[in-house]
PDB file as gemmi writes it, atoms N, CA and C in Angstrom:
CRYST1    1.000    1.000    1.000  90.00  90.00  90.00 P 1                      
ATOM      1  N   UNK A   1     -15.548  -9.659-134.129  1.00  0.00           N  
ATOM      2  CA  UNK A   1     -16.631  -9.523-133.179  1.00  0.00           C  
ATOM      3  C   UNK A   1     -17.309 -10.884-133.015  1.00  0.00           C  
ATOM      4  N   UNK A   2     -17.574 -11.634-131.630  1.00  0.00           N  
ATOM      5  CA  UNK A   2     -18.061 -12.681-131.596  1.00  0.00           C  
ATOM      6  C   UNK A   2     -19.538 -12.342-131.484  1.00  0.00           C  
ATOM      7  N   UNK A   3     -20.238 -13.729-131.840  1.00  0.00           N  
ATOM      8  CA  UNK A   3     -21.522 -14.019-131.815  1.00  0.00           C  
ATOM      9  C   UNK A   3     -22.198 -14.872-130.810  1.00  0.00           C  
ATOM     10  N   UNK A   4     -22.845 -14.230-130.308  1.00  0.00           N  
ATOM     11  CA  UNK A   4     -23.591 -14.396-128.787  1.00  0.00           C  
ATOM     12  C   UNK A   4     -25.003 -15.299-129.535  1.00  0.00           C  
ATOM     13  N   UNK A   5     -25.172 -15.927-128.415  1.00  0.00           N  
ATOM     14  CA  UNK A   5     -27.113 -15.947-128.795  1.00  0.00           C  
ATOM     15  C   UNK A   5     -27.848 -15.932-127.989  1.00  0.00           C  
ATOM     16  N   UNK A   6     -29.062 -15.106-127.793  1.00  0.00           N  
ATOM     17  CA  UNK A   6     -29.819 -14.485-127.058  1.00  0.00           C  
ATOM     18  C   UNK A   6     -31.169 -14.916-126.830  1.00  0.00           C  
ATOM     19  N   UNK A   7     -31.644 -15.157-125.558  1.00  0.00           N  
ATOM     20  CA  UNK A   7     -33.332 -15.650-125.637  1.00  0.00           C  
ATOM     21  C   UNK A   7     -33.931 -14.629-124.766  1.00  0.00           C  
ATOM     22  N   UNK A   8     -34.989 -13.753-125.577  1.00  0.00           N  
ATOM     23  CA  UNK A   8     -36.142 -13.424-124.987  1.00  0.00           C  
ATOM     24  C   UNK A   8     -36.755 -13.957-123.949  1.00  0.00           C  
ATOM     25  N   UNK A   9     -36.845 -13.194-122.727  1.00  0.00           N  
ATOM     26  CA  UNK A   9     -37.558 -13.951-122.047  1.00  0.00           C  
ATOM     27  C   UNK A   9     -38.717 -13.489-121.705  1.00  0.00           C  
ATOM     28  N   UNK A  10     -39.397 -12.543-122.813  1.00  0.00           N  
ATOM     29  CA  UNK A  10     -41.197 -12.469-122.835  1.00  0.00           C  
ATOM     30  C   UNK A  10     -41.439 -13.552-123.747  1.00  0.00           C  
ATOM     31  N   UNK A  11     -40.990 -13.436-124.875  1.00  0.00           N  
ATOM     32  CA  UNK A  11     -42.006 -14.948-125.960  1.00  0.00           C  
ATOM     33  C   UNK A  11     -40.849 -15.977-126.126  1.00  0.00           C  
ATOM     34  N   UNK A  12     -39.723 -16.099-125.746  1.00  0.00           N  
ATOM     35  CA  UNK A  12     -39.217 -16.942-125.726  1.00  0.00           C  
ATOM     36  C   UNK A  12     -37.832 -17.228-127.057  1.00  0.00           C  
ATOM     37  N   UNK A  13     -38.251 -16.294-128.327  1.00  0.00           N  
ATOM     38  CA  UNK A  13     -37.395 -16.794-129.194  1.00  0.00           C  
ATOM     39  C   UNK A  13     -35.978 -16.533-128.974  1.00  0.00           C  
ATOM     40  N   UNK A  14     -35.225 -17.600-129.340  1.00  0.00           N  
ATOM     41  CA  UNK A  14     -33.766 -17.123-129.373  1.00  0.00           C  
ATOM     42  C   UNK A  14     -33.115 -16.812-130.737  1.00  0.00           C  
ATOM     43  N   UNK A  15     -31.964 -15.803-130.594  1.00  0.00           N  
ATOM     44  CA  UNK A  15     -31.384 -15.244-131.761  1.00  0.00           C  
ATOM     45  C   UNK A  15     -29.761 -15.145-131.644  1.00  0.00           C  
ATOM     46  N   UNK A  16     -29.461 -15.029-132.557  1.00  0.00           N  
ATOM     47  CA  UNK A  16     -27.918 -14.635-132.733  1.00  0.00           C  
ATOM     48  C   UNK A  16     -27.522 -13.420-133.428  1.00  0.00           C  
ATOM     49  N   UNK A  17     -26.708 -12.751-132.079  1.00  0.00           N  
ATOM     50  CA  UNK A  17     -26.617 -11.534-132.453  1.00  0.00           C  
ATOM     51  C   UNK A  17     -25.162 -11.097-132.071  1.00  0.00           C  
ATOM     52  N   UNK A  18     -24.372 -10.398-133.284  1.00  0.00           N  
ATOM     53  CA  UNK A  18     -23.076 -10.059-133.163  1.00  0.00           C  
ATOM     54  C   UNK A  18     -22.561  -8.907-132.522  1.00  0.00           C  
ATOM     55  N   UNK A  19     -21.799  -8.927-131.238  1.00  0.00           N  
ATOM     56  CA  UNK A  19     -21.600  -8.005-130.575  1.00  0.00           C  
ATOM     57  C   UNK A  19     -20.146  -7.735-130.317  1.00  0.00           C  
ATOM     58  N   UNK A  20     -20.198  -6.300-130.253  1.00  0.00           N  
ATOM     59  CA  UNK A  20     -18.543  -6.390-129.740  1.00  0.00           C  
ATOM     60  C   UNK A  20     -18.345  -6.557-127.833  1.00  0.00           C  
ATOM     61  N   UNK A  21     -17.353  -6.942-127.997  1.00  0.00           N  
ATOM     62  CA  UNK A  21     -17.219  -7.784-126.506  1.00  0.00           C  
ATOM     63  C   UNK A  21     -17.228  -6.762-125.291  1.00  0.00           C  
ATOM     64  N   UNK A  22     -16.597  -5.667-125.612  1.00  0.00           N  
ATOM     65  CA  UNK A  22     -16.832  -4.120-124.607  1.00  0.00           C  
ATOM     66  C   UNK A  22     -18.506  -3.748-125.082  1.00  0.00           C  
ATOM     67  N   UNK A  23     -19.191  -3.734-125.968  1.00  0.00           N  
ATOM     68  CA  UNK A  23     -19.682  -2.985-126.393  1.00  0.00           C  
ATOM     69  C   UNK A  23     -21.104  -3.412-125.681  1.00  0.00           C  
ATOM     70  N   UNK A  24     -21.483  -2.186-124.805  1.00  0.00           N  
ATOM     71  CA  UNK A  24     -22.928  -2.466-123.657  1.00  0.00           C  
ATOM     72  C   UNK A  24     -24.116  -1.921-124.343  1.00  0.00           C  
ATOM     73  N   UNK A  25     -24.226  -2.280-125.658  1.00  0.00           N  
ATOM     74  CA  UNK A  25     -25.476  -1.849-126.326  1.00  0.00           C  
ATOM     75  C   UNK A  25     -26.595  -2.588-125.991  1.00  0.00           C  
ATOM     76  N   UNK A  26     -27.836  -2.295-125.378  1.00  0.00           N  
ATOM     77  CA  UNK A  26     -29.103  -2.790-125.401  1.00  0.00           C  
ATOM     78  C   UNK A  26     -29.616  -3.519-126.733  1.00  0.00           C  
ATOM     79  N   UNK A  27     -29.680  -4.731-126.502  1.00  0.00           N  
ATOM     80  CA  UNK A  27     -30.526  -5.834-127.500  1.00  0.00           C  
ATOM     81  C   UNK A  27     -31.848  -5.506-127.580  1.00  0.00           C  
ATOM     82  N   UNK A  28     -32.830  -6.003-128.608  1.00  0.00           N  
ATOM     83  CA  UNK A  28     -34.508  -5.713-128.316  1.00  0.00           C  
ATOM     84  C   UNK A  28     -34.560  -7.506-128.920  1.00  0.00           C  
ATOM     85  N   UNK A  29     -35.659  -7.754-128.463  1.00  0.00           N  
ATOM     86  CA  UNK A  29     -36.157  -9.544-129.418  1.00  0.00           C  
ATOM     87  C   UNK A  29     -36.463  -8.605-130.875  1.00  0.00           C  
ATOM     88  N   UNK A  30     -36.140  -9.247-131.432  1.00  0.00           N  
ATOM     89  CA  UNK A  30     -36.657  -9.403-133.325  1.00  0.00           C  
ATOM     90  C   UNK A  30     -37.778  -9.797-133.319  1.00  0.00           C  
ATOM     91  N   UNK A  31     -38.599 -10.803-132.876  1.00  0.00           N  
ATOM     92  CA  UNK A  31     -40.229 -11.100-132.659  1.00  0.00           C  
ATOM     93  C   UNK A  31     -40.923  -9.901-131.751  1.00  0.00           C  
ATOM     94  N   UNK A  32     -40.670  -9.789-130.654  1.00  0.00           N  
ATOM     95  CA  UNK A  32     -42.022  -9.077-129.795  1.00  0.00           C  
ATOM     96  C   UNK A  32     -41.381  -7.483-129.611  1.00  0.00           C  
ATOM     97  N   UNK A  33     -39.733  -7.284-129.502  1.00  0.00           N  
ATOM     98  CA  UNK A  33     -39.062  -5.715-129.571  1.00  0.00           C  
ATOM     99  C   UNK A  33     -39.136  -5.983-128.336  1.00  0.00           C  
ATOM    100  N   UNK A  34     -39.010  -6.833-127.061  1.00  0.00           N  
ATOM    101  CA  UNK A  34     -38.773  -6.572-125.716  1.00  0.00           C  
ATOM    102  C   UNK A  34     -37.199  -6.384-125.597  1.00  0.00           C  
ATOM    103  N   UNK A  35     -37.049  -5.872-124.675  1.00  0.00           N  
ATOM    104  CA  UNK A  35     -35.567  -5.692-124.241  1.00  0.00           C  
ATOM    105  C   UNK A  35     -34.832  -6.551-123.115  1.00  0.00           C  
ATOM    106  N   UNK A  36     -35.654  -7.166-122.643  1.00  0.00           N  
ATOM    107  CA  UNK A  36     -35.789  -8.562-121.684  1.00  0.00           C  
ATOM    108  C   UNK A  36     -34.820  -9.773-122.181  1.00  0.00           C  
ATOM    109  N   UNK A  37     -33.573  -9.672-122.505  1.00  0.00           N  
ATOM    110  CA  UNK A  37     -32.739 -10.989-123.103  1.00  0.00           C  
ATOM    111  C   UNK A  37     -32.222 -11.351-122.166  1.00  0.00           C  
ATOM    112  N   UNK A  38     -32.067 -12.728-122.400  1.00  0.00           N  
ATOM    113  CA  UNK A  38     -31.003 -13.604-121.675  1.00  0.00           C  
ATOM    114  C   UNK A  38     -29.498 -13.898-122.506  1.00  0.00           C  
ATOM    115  N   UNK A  39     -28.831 -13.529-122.249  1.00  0.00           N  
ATOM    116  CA  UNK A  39     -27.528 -14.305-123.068  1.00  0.00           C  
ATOM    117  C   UNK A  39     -27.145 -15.441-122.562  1.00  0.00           C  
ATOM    118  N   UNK A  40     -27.672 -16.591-123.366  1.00  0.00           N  
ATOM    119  CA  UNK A  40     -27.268 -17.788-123.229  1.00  0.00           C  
ATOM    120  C   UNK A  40     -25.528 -18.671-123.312  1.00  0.00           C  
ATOM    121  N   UNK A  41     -25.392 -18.848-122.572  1.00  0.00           N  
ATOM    122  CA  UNK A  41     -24.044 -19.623-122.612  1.00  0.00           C  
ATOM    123  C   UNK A  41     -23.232 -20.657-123.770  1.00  0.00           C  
ATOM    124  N   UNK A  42     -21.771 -20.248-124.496  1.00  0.00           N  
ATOM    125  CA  UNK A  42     -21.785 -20.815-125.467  1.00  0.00           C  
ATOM    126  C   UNK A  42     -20.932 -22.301-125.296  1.00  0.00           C  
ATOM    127  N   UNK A  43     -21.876 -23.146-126.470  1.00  0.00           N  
ATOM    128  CA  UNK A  43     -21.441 -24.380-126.179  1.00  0.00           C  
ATOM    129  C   UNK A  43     -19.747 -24.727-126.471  1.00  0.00           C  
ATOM    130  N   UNK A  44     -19.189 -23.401-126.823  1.00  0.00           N  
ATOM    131  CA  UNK A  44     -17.623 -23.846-126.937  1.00  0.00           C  
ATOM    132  C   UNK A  44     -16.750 -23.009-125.247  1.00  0.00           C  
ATOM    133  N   UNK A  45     -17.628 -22.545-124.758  1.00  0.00           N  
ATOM    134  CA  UNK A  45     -17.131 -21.684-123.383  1.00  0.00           C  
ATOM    135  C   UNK A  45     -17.381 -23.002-122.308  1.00  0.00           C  
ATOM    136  N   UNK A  46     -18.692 -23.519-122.814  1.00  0.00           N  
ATOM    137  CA  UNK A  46     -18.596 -24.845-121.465  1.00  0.00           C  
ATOM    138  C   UNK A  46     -18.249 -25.621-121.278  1.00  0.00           C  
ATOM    139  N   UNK A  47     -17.473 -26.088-120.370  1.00  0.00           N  
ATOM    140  CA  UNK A  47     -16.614 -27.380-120.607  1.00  0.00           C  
ATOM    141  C   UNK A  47     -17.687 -28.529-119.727  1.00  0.00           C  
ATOM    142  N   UNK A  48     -16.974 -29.948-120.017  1.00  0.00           N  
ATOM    143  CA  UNK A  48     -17.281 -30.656-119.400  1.00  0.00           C  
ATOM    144  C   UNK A  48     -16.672 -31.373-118.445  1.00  0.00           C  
ATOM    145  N   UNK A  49     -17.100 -32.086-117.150  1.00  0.00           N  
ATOM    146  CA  UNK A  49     -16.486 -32.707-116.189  1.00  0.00           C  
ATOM    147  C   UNK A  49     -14.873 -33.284-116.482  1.00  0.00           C  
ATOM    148  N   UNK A  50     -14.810 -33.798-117.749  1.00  0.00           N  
ATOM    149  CA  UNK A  50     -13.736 -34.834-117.932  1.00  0.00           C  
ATOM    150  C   UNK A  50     -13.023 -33.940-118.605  1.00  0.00           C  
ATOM    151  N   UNK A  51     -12.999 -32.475-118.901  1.00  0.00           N  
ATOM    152  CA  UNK A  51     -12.262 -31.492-119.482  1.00  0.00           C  
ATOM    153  C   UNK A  51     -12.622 -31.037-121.011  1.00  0.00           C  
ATOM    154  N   UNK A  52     -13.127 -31.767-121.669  1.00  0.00           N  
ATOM    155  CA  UNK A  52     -13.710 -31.642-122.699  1.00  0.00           C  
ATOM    156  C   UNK A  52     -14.724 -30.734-123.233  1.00  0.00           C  
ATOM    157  N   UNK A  53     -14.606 -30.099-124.353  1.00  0.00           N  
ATOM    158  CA  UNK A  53     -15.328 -28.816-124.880  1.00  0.00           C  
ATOM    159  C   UNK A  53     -16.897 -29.568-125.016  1.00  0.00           C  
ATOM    160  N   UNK A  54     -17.831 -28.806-125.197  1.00  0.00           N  
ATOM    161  CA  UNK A  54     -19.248 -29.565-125.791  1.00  0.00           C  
ATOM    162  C   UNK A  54     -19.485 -28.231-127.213  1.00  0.00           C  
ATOM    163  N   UNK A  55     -20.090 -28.520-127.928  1.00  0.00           N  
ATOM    164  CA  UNK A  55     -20.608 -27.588-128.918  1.00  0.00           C  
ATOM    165  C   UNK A  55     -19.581 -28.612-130.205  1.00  0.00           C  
ATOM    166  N   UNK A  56     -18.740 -29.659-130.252  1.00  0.00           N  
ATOM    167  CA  UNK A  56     -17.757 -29.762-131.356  1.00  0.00           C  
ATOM    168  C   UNK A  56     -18.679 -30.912-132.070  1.00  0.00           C  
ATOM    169  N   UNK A  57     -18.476 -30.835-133.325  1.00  0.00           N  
ATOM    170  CA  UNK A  57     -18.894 -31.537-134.054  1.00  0.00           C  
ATOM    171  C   UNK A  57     -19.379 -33.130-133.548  1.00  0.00           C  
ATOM    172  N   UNK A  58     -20.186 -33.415-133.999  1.00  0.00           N  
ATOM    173  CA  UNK A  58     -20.298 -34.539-133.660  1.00  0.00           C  
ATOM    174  C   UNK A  58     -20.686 -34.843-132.286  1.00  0.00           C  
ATOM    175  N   UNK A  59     -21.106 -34.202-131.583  1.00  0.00           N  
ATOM    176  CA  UNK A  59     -21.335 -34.610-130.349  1.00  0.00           C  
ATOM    177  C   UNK A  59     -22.514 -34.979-129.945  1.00  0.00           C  
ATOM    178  N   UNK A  60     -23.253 -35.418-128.883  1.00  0.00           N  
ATOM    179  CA  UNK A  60     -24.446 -35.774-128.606  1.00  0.00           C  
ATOM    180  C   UNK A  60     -25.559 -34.616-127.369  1.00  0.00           C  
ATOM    181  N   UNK A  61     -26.430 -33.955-128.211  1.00  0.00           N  
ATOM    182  CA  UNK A  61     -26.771 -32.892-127.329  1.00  0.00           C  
ATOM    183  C   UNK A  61     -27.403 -33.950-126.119  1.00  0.00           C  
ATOM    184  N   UNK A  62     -27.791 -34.716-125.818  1.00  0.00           N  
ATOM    185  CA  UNK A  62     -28.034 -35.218-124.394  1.00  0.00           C  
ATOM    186  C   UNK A  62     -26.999 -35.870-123.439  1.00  0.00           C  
ATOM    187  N   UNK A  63     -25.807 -36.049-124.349  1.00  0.00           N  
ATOM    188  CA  UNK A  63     -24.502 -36.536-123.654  1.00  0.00           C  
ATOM    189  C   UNK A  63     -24.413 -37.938-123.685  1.00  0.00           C  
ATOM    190  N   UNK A  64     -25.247 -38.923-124.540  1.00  0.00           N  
ATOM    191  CA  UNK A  64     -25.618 -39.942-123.706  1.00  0.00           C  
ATOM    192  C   UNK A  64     -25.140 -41.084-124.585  1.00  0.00           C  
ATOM    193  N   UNK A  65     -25.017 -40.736-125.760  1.00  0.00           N  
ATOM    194  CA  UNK A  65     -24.445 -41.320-127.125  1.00  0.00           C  
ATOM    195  C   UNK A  65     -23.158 -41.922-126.706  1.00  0.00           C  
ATOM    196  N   UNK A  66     -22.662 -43.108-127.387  1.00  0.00           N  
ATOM    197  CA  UNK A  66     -22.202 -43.835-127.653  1.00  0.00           C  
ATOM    198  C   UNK A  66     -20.972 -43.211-128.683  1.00  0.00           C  
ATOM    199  N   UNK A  67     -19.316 -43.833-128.600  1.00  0.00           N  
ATOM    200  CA  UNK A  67     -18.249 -43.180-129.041  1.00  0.00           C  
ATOM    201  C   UNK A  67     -18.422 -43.498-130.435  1.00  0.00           C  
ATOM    202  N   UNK A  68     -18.473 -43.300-131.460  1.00  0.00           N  
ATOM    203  CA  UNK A  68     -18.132 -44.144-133.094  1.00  0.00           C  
ATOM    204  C   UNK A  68     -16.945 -44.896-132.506  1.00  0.00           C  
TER     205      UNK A  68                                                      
END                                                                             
């Protein structure tokens, strides 16, 4: 079962929460119990322009970094 992560969008917190991939169960936030989530997009699903994964080790969350 993969792991999603989820942001509230009454107070804002985000969480990680394990779901099965058919499985249309209603989330609640862990802080406020709203049912209001966003499922945020995972950094190994998005690619980048030049074909390249983002989320892999080592990488630069603003993109802007310099190669070792």
């Amino acid at each position: 079962m993969p792991i999603y992560e989820f942001k509230c969008q009454k107070c804002g917190h985000v969480m990680e929460i394990l779901e099965r991939s058919s499985g249309n169960r209603k989330h609640i936030c862990e802080r406020c119990k709203s049912e209001d989530l966003q499922k945020l997009p995972s950094g190994f699903s998005v690619g980048h322009a030049d074909g390249s994964l983002s989320g892999g080790g080592g990488s630069c969350p603003t993109g802007t970094c310099s190669a070792h």
